[in-house]
DRENMI-298502 format. One record per residue (C-alpha): x, y, z; residue in one letter. Coordinates in steps of 0.1 Angstrom, whole numbers, m for minus. Layout:
<pt east="X" north="Y" up="Z" residu="a"/>
...
# end
This chain:
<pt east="0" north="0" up="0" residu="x"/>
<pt east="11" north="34" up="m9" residu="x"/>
<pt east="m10" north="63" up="4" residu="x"/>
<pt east="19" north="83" up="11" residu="x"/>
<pt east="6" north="111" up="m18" residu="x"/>
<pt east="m28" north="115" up="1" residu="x"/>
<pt east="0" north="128" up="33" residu="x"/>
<pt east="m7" north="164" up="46" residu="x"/>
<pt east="21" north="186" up="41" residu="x"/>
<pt east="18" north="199" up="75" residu="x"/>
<pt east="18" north="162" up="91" residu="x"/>
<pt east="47" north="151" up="66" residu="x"/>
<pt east="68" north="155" up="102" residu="x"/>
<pt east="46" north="134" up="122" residu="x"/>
<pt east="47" north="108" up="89" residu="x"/>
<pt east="85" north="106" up="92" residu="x"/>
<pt east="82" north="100" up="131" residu="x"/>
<pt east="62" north="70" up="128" residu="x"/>
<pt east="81" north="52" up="102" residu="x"/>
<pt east="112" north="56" up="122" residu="x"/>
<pt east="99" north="47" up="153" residu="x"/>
<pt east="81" north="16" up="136" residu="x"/>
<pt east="109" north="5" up="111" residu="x"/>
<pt east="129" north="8" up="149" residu="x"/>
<pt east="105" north="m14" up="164" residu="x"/>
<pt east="101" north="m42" up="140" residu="x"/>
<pt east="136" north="m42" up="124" residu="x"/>
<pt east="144" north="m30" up="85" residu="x"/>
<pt east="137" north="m66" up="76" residu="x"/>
<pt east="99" north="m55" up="80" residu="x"/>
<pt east="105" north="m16" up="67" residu="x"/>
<pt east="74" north="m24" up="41" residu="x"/>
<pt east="51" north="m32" up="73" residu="x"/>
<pt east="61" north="1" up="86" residu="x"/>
<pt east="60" north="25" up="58" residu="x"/>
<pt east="21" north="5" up="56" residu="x"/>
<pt east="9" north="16" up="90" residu="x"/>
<pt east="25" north="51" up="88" residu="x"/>
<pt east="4" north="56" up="53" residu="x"/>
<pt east="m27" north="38" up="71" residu="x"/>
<pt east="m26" north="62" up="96" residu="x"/>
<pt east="m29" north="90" up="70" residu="x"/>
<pt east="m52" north="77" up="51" residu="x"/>
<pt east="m77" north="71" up="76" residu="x"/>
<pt east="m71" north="107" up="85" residu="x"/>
<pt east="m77" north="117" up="52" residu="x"/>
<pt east="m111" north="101" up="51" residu="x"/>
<pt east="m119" north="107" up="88" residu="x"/>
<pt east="m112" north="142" up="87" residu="x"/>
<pt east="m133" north="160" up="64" residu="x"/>
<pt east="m161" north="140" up="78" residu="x"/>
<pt east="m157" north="145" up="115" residu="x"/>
<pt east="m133" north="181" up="114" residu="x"/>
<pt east="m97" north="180" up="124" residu="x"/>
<pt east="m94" north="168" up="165" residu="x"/>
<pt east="m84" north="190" up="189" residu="x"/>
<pt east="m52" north="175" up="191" residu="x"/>
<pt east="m43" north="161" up="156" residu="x"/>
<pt east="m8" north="145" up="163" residu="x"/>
<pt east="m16" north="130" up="192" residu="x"/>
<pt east="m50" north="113" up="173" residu="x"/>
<pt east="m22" north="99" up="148" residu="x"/>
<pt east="m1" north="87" up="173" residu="x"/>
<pt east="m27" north="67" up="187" residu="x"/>
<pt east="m45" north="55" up="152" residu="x"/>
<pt east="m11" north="46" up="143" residu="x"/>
<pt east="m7" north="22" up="178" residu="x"/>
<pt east="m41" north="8" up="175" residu="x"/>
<pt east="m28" north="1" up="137" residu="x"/>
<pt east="0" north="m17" up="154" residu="x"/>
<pt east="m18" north="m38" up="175" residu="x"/>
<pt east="m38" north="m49" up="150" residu="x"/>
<pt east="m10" north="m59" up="125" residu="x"/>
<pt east="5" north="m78" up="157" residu="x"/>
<pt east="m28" north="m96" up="167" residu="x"/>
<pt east="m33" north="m105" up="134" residu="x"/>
<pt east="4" north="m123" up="130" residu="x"/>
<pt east="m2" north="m140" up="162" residu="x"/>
<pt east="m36" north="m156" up="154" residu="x"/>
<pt east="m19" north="m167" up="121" residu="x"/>
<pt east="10" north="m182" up="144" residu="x"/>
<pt east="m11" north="m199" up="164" residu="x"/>
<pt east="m34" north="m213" up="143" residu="x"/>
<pt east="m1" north="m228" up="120" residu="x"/>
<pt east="19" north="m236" up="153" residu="x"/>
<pt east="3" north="m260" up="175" residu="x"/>
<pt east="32" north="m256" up="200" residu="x"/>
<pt east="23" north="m217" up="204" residu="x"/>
<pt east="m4" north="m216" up="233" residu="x"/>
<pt east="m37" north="m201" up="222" residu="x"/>
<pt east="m41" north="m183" up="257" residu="x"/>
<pt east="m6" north="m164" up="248" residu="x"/>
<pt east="m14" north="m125" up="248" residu="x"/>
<pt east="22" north="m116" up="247" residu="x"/>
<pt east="16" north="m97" up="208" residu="x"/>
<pt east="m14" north="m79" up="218" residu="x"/>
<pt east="5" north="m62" up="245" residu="x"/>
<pt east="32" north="m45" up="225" residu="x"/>
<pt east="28" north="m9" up="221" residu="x"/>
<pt east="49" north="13" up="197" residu="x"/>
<pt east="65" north="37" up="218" residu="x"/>
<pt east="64" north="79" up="207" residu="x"/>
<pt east="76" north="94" up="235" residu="x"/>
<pt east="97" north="125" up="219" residu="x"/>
<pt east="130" north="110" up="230" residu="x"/>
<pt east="126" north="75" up="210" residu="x"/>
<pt east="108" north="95" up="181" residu="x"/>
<pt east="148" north="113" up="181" residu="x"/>
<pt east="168" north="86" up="188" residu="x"/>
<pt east="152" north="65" up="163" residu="x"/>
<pt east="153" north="89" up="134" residu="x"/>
<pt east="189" north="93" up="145" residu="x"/>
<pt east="195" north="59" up="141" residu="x"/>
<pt east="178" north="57" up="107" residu="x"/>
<pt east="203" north="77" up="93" residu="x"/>
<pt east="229" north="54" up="99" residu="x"/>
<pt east="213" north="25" up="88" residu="x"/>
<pt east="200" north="42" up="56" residu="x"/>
<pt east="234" north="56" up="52" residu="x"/>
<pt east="255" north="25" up="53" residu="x"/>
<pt east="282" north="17" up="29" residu="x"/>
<pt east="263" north="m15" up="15" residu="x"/>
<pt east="237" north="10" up="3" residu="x"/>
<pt east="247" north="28" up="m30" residu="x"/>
<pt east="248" north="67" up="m30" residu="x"/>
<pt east="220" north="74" up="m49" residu="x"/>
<pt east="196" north="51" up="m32" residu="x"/>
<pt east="209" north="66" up="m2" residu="x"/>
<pt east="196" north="98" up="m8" residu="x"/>
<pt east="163" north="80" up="m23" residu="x"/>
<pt east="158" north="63" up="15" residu="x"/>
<pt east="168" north="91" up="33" residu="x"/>
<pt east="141" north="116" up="16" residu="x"/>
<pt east="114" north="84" up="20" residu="x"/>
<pt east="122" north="73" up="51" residu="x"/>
<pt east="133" north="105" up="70" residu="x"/>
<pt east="121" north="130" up="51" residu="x"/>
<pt east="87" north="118" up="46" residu="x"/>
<pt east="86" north="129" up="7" residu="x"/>
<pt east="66" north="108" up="m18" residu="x"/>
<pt east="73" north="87" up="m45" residu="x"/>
<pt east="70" north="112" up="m72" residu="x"/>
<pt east="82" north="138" up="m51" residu="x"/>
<pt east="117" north="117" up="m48" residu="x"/>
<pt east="113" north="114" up="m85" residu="x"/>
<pt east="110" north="148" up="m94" residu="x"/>
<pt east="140" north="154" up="m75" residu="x"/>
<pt east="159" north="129" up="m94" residu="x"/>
<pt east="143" north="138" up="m127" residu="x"/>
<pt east="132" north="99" up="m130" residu="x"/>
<pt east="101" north="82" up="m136" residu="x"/>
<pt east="82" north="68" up="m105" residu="x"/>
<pt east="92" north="32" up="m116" residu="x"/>
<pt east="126" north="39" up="m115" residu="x"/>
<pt east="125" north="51" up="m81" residu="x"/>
<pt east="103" north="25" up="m67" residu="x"/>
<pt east="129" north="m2" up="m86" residu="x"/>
<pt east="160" north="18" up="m68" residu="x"/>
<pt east="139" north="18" up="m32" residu="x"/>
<pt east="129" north="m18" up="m33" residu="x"/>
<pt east="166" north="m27" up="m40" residu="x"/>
<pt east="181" north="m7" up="m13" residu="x"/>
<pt east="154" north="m28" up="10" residu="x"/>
<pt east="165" north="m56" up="2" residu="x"/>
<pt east="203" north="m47" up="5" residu="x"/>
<pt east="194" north="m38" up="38" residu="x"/>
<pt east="182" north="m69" up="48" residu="x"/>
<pt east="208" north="m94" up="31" residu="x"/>
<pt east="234" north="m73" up="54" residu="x"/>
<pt east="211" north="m77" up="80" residu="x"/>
<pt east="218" north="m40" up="92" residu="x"/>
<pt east="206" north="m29" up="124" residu="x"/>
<pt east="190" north="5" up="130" residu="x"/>
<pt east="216" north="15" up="158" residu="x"/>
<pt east="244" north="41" up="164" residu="x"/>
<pt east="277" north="28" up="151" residu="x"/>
<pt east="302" north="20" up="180" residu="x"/>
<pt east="330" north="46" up="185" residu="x"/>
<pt east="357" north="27" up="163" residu="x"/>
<pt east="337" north="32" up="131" residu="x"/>
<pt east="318" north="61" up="141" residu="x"/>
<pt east="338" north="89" up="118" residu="x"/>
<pt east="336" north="67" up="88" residu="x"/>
<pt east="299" north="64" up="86" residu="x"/>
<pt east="298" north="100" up="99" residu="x"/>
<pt east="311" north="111" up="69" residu="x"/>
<pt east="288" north="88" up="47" residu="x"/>
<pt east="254" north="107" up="66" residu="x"/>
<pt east="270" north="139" up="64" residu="x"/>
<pt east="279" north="132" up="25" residu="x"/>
<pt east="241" north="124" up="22" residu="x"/>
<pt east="223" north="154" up="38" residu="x"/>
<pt east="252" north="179" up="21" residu="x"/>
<pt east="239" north="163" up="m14" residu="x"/>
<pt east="201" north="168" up="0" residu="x"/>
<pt east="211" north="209" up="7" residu="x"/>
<pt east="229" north="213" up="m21" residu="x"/>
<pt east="197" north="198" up="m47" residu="x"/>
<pt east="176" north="219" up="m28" residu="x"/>
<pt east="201" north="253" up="m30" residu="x"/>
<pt east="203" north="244" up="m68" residu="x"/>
<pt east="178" north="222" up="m80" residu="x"/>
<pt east="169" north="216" up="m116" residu="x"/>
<pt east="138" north="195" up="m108" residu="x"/>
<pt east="102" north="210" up="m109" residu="x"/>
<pt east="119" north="239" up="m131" residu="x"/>
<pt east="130" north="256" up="m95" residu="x"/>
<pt east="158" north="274" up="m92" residu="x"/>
<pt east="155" north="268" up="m48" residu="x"/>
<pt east="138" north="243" up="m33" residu="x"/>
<pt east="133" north="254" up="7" residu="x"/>
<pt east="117" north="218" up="14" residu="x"/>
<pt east="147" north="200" up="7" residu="x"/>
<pt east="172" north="221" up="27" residu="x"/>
<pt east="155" north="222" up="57" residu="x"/>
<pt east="151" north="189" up="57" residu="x"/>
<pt east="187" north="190" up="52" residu="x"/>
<pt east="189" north="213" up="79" residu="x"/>
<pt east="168" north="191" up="105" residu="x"/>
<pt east="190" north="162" up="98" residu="x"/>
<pt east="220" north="180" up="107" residu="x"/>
<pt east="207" north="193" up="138" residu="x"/>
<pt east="196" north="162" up="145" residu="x"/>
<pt east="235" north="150" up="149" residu="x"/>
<pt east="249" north="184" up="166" residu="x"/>
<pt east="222" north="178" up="194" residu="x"/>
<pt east="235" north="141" up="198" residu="x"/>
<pt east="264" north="143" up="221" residu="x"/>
<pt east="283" north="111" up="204" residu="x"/>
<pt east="277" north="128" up="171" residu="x"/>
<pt east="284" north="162" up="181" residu="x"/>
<pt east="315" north="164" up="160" residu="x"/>
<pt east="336" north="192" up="144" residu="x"/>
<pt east="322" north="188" up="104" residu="x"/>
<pt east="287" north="180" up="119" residu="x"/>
<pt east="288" north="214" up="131" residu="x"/>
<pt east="306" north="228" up="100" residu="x"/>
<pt east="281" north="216" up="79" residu="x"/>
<pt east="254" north="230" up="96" residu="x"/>
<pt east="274" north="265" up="98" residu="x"/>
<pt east="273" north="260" up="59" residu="x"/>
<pt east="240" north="256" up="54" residu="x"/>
<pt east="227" north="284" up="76" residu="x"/>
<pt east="251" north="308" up="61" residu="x"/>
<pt east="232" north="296" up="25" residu="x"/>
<pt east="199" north="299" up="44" residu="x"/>
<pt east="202" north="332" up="52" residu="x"/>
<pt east="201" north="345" up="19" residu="x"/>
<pt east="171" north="327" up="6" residu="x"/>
<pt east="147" north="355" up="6" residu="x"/>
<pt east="172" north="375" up="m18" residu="x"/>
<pt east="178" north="343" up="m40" residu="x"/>
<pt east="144" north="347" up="m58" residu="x"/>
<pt east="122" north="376" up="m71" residu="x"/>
<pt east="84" north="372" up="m71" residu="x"/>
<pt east="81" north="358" up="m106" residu="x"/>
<pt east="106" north="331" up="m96" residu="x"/>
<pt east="137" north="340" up="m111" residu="x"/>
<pt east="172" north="337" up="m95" residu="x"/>
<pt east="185" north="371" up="m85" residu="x"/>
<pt east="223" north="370" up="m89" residu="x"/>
<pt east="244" north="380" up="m57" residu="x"/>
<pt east="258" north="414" up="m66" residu="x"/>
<pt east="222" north="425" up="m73" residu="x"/>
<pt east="207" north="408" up="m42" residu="x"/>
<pt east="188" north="434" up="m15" residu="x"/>
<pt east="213" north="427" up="14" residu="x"/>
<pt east="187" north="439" up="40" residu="x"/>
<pt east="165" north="405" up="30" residu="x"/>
<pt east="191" north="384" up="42" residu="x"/>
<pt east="184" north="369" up="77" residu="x"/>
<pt east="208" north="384" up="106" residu="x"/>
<pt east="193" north="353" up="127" residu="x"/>
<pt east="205" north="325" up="107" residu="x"/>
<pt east="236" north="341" up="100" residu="x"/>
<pt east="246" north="347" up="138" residu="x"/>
<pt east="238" north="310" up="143" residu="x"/>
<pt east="260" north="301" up="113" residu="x"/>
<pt east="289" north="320" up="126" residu="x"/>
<pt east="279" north="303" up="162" residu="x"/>
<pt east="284" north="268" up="149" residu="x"/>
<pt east="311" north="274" up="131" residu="x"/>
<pt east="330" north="289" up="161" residu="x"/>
<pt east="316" north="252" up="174" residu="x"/>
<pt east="333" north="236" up="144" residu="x"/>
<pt east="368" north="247" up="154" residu="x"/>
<pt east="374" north="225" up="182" residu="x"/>
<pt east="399" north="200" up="179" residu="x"/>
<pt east="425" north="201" up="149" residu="x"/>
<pt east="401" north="184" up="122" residu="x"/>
<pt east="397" north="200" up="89" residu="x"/>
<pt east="368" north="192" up="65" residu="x"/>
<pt east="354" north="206" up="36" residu="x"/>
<pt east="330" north="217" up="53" residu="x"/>
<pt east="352" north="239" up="78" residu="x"/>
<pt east="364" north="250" up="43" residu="x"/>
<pt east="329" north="256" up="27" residu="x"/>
<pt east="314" north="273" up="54" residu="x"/>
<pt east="342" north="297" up="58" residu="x"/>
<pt east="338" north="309" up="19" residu="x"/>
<pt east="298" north="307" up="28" residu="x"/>
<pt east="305" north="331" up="54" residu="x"/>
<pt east="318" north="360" up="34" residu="x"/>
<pt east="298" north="356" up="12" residu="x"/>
<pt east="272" north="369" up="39" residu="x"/>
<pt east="293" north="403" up="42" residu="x"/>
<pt east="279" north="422" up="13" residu="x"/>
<pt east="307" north="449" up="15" residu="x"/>
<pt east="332" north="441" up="m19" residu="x"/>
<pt east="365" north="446" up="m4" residu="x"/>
<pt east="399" north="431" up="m7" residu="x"/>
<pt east="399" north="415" up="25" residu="x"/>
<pt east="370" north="397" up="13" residu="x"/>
<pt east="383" north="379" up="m17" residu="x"/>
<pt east="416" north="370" up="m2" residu="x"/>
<pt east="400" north="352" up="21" residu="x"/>
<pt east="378" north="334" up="m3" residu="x"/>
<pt east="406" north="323" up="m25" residu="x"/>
<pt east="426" north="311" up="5" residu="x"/>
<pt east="396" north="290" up="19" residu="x"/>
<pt east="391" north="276" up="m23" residu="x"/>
<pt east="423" north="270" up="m27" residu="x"/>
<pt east="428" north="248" up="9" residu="x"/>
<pt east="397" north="233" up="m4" residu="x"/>
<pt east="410" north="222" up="m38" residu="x"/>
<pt east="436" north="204" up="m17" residu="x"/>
<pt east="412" north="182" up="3" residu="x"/>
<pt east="385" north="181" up="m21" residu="x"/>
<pt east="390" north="186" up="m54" residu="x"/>
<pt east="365" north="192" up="m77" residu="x"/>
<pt east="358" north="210" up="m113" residu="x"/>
<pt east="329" north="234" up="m102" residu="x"/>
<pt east="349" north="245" up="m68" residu="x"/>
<pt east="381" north="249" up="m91" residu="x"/>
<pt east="356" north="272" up="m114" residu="x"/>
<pt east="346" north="293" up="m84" residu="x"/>
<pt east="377" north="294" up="m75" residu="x"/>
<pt east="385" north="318" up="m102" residu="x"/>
<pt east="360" north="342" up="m100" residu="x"/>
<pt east="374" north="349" up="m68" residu="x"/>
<pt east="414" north="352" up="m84" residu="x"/>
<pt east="402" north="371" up="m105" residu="x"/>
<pt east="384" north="398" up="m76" residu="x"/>
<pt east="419" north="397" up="m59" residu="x"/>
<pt east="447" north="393" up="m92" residu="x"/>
<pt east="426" north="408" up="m122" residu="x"/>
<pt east="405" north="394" up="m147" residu="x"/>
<pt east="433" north="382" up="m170" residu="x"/>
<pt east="442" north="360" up="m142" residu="x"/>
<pt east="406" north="348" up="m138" residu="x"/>
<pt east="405" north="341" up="m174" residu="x"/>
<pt east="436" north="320" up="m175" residu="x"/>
<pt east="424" north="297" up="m148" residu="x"/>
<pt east="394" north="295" up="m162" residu="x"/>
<pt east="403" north="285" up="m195" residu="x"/>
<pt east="429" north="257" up="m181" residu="x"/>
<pt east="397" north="236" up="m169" residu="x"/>
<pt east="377" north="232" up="m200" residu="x"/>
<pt east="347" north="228" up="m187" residu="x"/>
<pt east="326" north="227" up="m217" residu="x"/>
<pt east="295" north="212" up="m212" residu="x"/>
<pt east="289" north="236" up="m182" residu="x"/>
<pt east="270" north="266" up="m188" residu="x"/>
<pt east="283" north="279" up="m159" residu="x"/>
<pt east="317" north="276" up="m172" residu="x"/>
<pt east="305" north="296" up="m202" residu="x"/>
<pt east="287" north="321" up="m183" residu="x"/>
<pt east="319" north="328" up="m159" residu="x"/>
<pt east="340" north="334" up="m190" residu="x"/>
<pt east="313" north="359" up="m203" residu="x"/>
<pt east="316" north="378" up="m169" residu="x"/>
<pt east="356" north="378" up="m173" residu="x"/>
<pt east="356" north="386" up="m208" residu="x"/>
<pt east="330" north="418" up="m202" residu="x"/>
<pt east="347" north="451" up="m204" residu="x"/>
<pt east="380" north="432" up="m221" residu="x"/>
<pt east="364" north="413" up="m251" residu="x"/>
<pt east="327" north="422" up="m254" residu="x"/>
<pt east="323" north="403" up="m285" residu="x"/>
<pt east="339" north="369" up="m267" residu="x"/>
<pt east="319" north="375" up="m239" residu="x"/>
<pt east="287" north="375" up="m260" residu="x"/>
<pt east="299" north="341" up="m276" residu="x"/>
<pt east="304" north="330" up="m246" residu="x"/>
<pt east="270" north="339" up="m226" residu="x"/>
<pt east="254" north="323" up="m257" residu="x"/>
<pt east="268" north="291" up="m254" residu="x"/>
<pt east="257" north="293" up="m218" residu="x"/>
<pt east="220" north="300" up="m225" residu="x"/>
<pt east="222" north="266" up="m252" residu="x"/>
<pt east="236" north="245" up="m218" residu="x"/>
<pt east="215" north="261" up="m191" residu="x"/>
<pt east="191" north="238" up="m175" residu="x"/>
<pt east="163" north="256" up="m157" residu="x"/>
<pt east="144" north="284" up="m171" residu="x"/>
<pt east="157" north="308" up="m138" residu="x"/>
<pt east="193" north="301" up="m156" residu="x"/>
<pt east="180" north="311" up="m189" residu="x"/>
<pt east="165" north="343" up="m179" residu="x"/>
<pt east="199" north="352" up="m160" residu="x"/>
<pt east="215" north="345" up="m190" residu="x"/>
<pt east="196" north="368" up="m213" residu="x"/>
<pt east="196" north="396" up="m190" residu="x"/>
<pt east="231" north="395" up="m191" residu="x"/>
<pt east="229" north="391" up="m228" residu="x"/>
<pt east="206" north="423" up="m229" residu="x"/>
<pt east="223" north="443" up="m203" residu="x"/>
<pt east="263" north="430" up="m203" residu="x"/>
# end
């Protein structure tokens, strides 16, 4: 059964609660069972609802529909047991007894210990991400496949695999022990920076941001700096980096949906609150002598947040990009990396990096040259900006594109 679509937006929290707690209680082996009685739940909300009006308190009337569910399931399996097991005694009540427990502090620890069991290494990336937005996050089907730019089949096909991965490992949903903790910290941290980062950019539903997807990003990673074994340096890095990002959401997007590039952003939209508790976590972050890319991230994140263009600025960008490059290289932060040479060394010296990569089947590649070229080759810059606009994925890039084009 799959009633997840039929799933209130504003209970999508309470959803994700359940299945953890459930897929907690009866082990992953029975994950389908859970994901059942969480939908259940909702559907008989949905057709309870509009009948009888919303109860006074709604998530505690799920809570209970969804242990009454429970008991049912678990009655029903132990009439089937006994009725195929003579040596099972028929007075034995022991299964209609168990109760799901949704106290707030096994609600936490389970969905905390989701993510470890989702996350494990036997578990491919992608389907990883799949599980966590299904299983954590609550999202449907075609939601998850909208995010993925799949079909609903694929997904489903990807899901059911992960399941069963997860049962031939026989993986328990539990913390891993100390020895091994860092390494699968890194593989849930991996998994909920990929969730922010397709929400910050995402080319599905033709959005430029999707908010849903990094706070759910967000709530994950609080999730771990609240959890005093998981309360670690890059857990708090992270979470620096995505509230620095968050802050400047507002000025991302105009009313007709189109991406407002930073130098022409309205600085008094961005939020002083999420920026202060960025700068707070990261202060967190630097305890200890580890380094991540997150540390790193966060740090260019962070100036990004000062709106004033000076020197100091930029230096400190390129530094942070260019320790970056040497724990985590990768084309698009070796890209952004020159923009910011060029703010501090000249746009001849922007160009030349740029040109070095070659990355051309990446508008923004195309679109960064156009920038550098403007005001040295207007003619090359034009080139360039149109073989941007023929790469550019979302219509938001397009538009940004052509006003540039219009207005170089």
């Amino acid at each position: 059964m799959q009633h997840t679509t039929l799933i209130p937006h504003l209970f999508r929290t309470e959803y994700r609660k359940i299945v953890a707690v459930l897929c907690r209680h009866f082990g992953l082996q029975q994950m389908e069972i859970a994901e059942d009685i969480a939908s259940d739940t909702f559907l008989t909300a949905a057709e309870t609802w509009p009948l009888k009006g919303i109860p006074p308190q709604p998530t505690a009337w799920l809570y209970q529909v969804a242990k009454n569910k429970t008991k049912n399931y678990l009655q029903r399996g132990l009439l089937f047991a006994t009725k195929i097991s003579p040596d099972i005694k028929s007075n034995s009540t022991e299964g209609y007894e168990e109760e799901i427990d949704l106290s707030p502090q096994n609600v936490n620890d389970s969905q905390l210990q989701m993510m470890f069991a989702v996350c494990h290494p036997a578990i491919s990336r992608e389907a990883q991400i799949g599980l966590s937005l299904r299983i954590l996050c609550g999202f449907g089907i075609e939601e998850i496949a909208d995010a993925f730019l799949t079909s609903k089949e694929t997904i489903n096909k990807r899901l059911f695999r992960a399941k069963e991965k997860l049962k031939e490992e026989k993986i328990h949903i539990e913390l891993p022990p100390p020895a091994t903790m860092n390494e699968r910290l890194e593989a849930v941290l991996t998994i909920i920076y990929l969730l922010f980062n397709e929400g910050y950019y995402s080319v599905s539903q033709n959005k430029t941001l999707r908010k849903d997807l990094c706070l759910e990003a967000m709530r994950l990673c609080t999730m771990l700096v609240e959890n005093e074994s998981t309360n670690k340096p890059a857990v708090n890095a992270l979470l620096a980096l995505m509230c620095f990002h968050a802050s400047r959401f507002d000025a991302r997007i105009n009313e007709h949906g189109e991406h407002i590039l930073y130098e022409e952003q309205d600085a008094n939209l961005w939020n002083a609150d999420l920026i202060s508790k960025g700068g707070y976590f990261l202060n967190q972050a630097a305890s200890g002598n580890e380094l991540s890319r997150y540390h790193l991230e966060a740090g260019i994140a962070y100036w990004n947040t000062q709106k004033e263009d000076t020197r100091e600025k930029w230096v400190n960008i390129l530094y942070f990009y260019n320790r970056l490059l040497q724990i985590a290289y990768s084309p698009i932060a070796a890209l952004n990396r020159t923009y910011a040479l060029a703010k501090v060394n000249g746009k001849q010296a922007g160009i030349a990096a740029a040109e070095q990569l070659e990355l051309t089947n990446n508008h923004f590649y195309f679109a960064l040259l156009g920038e550098l070229y403007t005001g040295i080759d207007d003619a090359k810059a034009r080139e360039y900006y149109e073989s941007a606009l023929a790469l550019a994925k979302t219509e938001a890039d397009r538009a940004a594109i052509r006003k540039k084009l219009q207005h170089p």
